[in-house]
C-alpha positions as CSV (number, residue, x, y, z in Angstrom):
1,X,172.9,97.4,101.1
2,X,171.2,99.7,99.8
3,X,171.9,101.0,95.6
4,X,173.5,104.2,94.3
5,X,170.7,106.7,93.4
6,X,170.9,107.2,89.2
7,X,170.4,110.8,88.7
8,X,167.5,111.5,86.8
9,X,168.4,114.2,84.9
10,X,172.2,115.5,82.8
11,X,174.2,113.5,81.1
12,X,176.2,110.0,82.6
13,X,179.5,110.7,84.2
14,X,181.3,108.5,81.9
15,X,179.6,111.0,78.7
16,X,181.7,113.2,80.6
17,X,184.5,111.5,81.6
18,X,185.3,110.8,77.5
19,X,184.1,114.3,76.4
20,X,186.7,116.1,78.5
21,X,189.6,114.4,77.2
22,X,188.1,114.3,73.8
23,X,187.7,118.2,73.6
24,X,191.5,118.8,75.2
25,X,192.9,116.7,72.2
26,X,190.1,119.0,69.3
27,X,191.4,121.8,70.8
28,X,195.5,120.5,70.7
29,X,194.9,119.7,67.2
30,X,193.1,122.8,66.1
31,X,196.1,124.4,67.4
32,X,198.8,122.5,65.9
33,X,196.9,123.1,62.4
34,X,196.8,126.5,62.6
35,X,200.2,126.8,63.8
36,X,201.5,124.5,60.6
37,X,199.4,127.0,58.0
38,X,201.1,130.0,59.1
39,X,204.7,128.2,58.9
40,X,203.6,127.2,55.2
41,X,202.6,130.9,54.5
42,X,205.6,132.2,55.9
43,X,207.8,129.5,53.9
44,X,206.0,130.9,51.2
45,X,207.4,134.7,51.6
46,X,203.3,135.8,52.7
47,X,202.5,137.2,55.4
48,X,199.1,135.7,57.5
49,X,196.2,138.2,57.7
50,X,196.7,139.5,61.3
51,X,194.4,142.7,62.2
52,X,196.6,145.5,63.3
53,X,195.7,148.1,65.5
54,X,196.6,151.5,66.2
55,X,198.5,152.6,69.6
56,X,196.2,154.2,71.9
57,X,197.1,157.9,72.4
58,X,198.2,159.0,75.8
């Protein structure tokens, strides 16, 4: 039989197989944190810096 072929070059598939899943759960818990500060500000009667932006004119 002959062997796989081992690419030469870019990361290993199982680099990539970990960093996919890795980066969905960063992501979910960036989200969540954020989420949680701007309950606490609103508990706290403040409002979160939001940039507002004028309606466009017709």
């Amino acid at each position: 039989m002959t062997e796989d072929p081992k690419p030469s070059r870019g990361m290993p598939r199982s680099l990539i197989y970990v960093l996919i899943p890795l980066g969905f759960v960063l992501i979910i818990g960036f989200l969540m944190l954020g989420g949680a500060t701007v309950n606490e500000l609103e508990d706290q009667g403040q409002t979160p810096d939001v940039l507002e932006t004028e309606p466009a004119e017709d």
